[in-house]
FIGUZA-573788 format. One record per atom (N, C-alpha, C, O, CB): y, z, x. Coordinates in steps of 0.001 Angstrom, whole numbers, padded with zeros to 6 digits, always signed. Glycine has a CB too. Example, Ala and Ser with C-alpha at 12.3 -4.5 7.8 and 13.67 -1.06 7.14 Angstrom:
2
-005690+007800+013190-004500+007800+012300-003300+007800+013200-003319+008465+014236-004473+009046+011308-002250+007080+012850-001060+007140+013670+000030+007870+012900+001138+008039+013409-000598+005725+014084
***
This chain:
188
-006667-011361+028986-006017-012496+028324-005460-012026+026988-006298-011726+026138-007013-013685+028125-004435-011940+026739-003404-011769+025491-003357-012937+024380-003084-014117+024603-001883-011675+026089-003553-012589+023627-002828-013624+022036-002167-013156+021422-002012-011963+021165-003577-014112+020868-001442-014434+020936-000233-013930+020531-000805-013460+018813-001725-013918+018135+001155-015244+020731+000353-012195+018486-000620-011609+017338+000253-012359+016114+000392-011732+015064-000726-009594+017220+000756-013504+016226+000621-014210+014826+000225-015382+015160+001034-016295+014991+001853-014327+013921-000997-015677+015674-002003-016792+015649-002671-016400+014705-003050-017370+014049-002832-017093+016810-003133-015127+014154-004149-015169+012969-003572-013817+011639-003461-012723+012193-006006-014737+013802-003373-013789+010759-002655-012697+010099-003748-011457+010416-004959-011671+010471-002334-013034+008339-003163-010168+010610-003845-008926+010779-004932-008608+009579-004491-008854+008457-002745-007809+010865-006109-008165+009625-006854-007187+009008-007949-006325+009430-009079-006650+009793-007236-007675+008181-007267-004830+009286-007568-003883+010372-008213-002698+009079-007822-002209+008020-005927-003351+011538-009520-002645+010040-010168-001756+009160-010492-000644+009663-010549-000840+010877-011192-002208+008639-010786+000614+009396-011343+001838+009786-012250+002397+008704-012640+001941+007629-010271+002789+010126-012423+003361+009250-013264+004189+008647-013194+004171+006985-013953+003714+006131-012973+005508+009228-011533+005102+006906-011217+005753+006256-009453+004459+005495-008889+004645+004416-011213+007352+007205-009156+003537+006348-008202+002845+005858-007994+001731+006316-008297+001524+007491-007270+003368+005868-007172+000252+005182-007207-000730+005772-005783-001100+005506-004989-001053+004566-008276-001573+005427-005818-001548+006939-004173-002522+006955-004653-004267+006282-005695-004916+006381-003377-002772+009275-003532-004505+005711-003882-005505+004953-003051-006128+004375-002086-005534+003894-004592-005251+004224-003235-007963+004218-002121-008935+004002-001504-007899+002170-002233-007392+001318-002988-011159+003848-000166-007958+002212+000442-007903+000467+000186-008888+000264+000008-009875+000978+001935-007673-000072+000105-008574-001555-000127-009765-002136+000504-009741-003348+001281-008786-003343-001450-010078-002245+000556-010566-004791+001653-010022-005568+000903-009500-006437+001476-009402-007522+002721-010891-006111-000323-009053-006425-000696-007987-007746-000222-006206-006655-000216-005058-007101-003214-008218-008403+000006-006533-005651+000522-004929-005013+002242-004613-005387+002998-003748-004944+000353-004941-002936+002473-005743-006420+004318-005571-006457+004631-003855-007022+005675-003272-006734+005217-007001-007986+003329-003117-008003+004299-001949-008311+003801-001178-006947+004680-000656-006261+004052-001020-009998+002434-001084-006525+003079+000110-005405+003577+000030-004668+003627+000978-003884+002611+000784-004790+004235-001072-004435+004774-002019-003496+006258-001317-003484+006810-000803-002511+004668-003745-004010+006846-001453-005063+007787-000816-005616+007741+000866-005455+008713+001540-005116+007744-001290-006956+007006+001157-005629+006738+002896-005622+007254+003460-004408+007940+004464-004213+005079+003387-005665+006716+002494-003541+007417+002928-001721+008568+002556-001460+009273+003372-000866+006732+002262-000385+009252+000989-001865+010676+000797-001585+012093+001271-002688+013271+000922-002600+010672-000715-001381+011496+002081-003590+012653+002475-004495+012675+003911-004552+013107+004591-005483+012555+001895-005941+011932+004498-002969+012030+006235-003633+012560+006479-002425+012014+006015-001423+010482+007363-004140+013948+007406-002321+014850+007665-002241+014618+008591-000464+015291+008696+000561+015263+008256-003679+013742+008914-000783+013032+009835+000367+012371+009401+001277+011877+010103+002159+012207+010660-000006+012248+007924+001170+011382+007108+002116+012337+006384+003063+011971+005718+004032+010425+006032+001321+013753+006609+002633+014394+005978+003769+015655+006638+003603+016489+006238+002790+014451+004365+003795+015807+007522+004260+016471+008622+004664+016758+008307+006302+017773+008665+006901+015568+009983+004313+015882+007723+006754+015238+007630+008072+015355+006302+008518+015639+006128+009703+013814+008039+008076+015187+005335+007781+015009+003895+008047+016405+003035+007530+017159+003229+006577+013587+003379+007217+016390+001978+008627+016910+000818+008594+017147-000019+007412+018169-000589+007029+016294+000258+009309+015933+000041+006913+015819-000985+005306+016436-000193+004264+016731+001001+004239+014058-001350+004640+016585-001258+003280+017553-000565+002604+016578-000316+001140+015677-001154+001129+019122-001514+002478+016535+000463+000108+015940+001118-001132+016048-000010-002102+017099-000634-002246+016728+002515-001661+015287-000188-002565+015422-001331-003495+014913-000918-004943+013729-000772-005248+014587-002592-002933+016226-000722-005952+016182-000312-007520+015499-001308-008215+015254-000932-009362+017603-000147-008223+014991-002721-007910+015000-003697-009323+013391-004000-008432+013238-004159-007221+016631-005409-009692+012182-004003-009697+010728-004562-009682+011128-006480-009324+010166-007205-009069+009786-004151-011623+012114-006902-009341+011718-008584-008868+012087-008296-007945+011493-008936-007078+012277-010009-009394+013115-007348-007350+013793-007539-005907+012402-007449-004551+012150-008016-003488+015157-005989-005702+011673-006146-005599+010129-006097-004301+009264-007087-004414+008818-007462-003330+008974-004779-004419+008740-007828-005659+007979-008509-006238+008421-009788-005273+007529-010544-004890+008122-008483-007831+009859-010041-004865+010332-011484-004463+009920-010961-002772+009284-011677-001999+012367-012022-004947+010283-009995-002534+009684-009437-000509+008475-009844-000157+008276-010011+001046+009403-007595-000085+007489-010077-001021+006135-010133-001168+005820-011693-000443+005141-011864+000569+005694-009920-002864+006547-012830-001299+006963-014215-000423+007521-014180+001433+007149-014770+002447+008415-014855-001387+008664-013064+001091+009216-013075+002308+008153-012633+003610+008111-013165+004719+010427-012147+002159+007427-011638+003170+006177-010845+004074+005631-012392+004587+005694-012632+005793+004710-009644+002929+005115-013396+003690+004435-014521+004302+005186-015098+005165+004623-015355+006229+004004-015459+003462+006636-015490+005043+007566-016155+005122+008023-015925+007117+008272-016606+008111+008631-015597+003786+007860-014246+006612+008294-014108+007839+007240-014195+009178+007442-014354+010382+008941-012889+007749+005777-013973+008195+004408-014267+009773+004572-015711+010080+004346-016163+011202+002266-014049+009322+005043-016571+008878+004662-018061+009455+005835-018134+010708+005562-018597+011815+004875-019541+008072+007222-017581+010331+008345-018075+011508+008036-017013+012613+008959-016784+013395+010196-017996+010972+007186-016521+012736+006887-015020+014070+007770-014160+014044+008315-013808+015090+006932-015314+015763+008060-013705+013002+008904-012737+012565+008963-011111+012761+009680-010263+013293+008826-012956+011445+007687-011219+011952+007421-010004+011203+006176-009871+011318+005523-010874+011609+007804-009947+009855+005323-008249+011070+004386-008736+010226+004002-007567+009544+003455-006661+010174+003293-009459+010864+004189-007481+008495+004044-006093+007248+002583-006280+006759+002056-007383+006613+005285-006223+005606+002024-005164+006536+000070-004957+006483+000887-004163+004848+002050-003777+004735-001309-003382+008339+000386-004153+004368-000216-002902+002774-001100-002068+003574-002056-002579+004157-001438-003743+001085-000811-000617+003657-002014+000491+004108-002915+000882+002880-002589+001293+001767-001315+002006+004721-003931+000673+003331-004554+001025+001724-005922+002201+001795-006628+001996+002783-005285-000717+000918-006309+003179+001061-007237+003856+001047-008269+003221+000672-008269+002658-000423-007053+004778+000490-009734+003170+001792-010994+002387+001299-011493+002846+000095-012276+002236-000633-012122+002435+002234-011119+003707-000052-011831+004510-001674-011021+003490-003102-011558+003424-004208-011041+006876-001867-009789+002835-002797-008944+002550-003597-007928+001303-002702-006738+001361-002393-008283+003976-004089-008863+000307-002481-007949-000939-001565-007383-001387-002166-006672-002028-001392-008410-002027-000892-006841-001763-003787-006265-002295-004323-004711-001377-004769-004014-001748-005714-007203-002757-005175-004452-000466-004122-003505+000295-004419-002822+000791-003145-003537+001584-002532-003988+001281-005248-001555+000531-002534-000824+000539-001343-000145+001667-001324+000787+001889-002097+000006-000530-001153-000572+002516-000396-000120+003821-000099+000752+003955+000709+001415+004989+000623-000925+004550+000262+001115+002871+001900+002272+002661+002821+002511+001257+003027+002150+000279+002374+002073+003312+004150+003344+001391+004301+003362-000384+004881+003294+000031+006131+003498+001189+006496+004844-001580+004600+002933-001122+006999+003178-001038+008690+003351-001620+008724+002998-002442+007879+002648-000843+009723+004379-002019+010101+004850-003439+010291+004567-003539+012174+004364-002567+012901+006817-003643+009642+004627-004800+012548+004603-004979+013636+005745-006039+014302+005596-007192+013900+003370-005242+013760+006632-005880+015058+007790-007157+015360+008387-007034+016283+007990-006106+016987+008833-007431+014505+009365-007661+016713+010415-007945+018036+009298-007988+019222+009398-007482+020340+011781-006497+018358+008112-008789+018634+007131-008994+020127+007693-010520+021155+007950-011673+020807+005064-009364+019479+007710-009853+022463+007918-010474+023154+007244-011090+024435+007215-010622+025573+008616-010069+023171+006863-011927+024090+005393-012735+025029+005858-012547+026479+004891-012100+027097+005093-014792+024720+007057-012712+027403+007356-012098+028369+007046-011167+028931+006600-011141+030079+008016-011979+028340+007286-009983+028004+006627-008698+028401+005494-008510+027990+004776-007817+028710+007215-007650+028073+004987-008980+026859+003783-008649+025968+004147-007184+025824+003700-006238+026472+002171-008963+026637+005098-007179+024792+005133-006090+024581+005661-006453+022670+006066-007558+022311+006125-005250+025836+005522-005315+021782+005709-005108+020371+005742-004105+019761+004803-003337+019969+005046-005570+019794+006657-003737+018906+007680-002734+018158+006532-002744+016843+005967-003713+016335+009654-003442+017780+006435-001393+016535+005873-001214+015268+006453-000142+014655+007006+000705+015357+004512-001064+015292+006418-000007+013237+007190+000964+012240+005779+000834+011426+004816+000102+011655+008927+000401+011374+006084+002212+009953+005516+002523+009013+006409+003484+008355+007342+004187+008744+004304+002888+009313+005602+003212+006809+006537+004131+006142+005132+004468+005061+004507+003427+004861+008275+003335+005413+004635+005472+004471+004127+005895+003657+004548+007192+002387+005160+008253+002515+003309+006009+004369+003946+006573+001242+004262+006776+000104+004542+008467+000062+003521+009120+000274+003172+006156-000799+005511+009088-000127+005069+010385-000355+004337+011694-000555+004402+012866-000185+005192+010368-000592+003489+010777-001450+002758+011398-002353+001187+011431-001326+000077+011864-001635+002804+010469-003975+001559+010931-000326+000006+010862+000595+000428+011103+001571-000193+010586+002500-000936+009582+000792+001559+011905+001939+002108+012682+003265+001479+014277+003258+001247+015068+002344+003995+012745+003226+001321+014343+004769+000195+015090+004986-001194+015216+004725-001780+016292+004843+000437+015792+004728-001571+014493+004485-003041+013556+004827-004317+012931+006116-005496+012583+006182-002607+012511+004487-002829+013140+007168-003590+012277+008375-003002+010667+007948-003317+009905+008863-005688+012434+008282-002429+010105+007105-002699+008822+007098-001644+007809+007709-001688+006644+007314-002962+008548+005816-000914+008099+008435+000015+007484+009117-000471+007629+010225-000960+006596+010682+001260+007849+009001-000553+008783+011044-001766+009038+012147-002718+008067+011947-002612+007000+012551-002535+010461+012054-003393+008217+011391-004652+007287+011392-004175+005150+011695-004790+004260+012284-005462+007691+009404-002809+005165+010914-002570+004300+010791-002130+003476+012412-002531+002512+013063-001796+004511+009736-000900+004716+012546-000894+004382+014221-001700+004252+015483-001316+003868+016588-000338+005052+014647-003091+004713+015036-004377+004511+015668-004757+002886+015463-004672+001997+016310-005526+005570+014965-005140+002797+014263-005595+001577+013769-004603+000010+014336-005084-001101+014560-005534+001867+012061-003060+000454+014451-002390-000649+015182-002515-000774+016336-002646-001827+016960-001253-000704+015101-002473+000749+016900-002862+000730+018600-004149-000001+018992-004333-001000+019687-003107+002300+019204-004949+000777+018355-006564-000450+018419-006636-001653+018717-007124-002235+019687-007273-000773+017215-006028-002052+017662-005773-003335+017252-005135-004210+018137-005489-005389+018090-005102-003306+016194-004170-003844+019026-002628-005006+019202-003781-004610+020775-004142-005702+021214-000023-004349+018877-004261-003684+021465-004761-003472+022905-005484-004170+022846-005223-005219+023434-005232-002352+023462-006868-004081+022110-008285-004674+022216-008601-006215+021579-009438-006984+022052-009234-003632+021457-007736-006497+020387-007745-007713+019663-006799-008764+020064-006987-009976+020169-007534-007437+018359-005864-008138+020243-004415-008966+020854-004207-008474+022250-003375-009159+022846-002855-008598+019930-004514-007878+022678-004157-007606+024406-002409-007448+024655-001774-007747+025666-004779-009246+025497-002016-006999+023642-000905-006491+023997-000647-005583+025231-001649-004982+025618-000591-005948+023020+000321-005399+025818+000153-004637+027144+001079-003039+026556+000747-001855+026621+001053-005726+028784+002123-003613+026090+003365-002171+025537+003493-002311+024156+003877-003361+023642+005207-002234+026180+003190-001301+023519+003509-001035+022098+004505+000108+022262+004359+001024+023071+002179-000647+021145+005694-000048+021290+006839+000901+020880+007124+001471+019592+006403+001440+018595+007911+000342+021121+007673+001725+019656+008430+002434+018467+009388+003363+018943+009307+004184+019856+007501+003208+017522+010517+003025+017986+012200+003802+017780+012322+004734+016398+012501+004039+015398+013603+002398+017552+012268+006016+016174+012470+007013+015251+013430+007768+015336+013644+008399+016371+011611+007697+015149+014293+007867+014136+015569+008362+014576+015247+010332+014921+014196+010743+014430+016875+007918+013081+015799+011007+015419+015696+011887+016107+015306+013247+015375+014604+014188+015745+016768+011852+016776+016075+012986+014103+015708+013928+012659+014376+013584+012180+013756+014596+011852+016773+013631+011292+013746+012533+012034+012877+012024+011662+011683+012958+012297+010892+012444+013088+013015+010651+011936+011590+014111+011994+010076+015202+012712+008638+014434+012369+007598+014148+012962+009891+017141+011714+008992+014341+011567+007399+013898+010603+006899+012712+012020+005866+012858+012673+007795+012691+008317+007828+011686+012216+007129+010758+012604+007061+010788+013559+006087+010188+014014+007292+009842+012357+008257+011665+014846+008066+011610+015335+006599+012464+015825+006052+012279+016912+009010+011479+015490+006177+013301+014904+004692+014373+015320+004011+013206+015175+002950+013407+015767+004025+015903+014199+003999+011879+014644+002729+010801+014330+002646+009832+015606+001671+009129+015874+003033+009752+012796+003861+009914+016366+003685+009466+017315+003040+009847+018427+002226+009183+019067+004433+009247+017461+003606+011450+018742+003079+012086+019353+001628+012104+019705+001109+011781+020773+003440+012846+018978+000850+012711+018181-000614+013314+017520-001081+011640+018516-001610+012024+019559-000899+013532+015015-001043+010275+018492-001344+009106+018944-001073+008885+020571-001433+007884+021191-000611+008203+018096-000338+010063+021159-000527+010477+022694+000806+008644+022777+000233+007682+023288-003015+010502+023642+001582+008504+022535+002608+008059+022576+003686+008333+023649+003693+009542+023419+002892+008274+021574+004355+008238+024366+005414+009075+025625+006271+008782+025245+006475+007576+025105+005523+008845+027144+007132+009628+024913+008560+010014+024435+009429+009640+025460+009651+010570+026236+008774+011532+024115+010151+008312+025801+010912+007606+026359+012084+008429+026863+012308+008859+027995+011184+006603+025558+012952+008564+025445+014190+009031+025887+015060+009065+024434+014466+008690+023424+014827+008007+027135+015955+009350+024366+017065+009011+023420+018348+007842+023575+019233+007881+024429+017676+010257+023302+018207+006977+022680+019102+006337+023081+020167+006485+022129+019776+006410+020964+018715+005149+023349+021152+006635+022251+022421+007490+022014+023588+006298+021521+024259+005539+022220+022921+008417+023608+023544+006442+020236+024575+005456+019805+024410+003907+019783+025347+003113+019870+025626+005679+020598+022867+003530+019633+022507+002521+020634+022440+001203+019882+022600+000098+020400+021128+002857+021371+022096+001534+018141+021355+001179+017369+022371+000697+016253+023556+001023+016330+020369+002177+017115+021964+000034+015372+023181-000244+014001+021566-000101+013281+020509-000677+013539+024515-002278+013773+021855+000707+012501+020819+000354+011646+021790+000162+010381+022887+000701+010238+019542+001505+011528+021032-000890+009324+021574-001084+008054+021565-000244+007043+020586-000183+006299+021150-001973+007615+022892+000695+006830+023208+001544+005627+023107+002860+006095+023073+003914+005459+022287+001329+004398+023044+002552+007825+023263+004098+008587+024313+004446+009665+024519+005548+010172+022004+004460+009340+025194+002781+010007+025831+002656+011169+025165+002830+012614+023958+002905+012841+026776+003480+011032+026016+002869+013369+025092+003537+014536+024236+004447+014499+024355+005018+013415+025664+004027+015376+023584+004807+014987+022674+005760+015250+022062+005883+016532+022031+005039+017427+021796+005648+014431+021411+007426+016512+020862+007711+017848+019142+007291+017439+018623+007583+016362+021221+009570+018407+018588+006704+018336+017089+006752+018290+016491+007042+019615+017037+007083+020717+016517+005450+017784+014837+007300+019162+014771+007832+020086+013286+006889+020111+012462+006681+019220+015022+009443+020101+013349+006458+021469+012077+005882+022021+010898+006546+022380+010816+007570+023057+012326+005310+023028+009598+005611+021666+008554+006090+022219+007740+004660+022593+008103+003534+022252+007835+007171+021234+006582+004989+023359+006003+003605+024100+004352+004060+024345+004153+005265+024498+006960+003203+025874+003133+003102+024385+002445+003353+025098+001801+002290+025762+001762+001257+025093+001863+004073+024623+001277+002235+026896+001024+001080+027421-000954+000767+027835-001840+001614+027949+002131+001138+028779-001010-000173+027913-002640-000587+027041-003342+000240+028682-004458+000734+028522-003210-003185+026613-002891+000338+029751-003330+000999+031146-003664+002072+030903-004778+002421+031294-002434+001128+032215-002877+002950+030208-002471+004386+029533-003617+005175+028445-003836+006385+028394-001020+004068+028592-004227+004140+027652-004335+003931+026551-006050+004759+026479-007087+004213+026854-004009+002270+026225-005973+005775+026063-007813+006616+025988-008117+006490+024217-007366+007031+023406-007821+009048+026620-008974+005926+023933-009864+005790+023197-009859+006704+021659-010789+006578+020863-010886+006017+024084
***
């Protein structure tokens, strides 16, 4: 039996890290991740120069779980939960298929760590065993090595390329490349 995963907002804990609602005392690291230049090279979203422009996203994050939008976690180190080292997001879920699209982006400065790995564990966990999701995805554009090894390292199956397929915002088309795993599939 499946639920739908914005009946209750996410909070996903591990060992070592927690996904977790933003809130507005997270507006500077909040800022630290959407205004550095290197974090979206790769991504769709667009860089954001001005502290109210992130500070005001922070509303929108709520805005968008109440309409089944979206749903953006703060990744945070248990040693230091009050300080946001990435984001994950989860969206374009579709109760038909039971299936849902997830992204992440983490802070620089905590790349090569394990912690995006870890992170893509912690959603997989999560959306199979808590939500009974059946297909989890993700689309990384093809340059994108880093993530795509995070997908991988999470035993993920490399779909295919889809070739021209995509508009992303402030990149035009683009090629991406699919990955999927499905909850049948899914070892521990």
């Amino acid at each position: 039996m499946s639920k739908n995963p914005y009946d209750q907002f996410p909070h996903i804990t591990t060992n070592e890290i927690t996904l977790r609602r933003i809130i507005p005392s997270d507006s500077d690291s909040l800022f630290e991740i959407y205004s550095n230049e290197k974090l979206f090279v790769h991504s769709p979203s667009m860089l954001k120069k001005n502290k109210d422009a992130v500070a005001n996203m922070i509303g929108h994050f709520e805005r968008d779980f109440n309409k089944k939008k979206w749903i953006l976690l703060g990744i945070t180190l248990n040693d230091n939960p009050n300080f946001i080292v990435g984001v994950a997001e989860m969206f374009d879920y579709d109760s038909d298929v039971n299936m849902i699209t997830i992204g992440y982006r983490l802070n620089d400065r905590f790349w090569g760590k394990g912690i995006a790995t870890k992170t893509v564990k912690a959603i997989t966990d999560y959306l199979f065993h808590d939500i009974g999701i059946n297909r989890i995805q993700a689309f990384v554009m093809p340059e994108n090595t880093k993530s795509l090894n995070v997908l991988r390292r999470n035993n993920f199956v490399e779909e295919g390329v889809i070739r021209q397929g995509h508009v992303w915002k402030g990149k035009g088309v683009v090629d991406l490349t699919l990955f999927s795993m499905l909850k049948s599939k899914y070892i521990v």
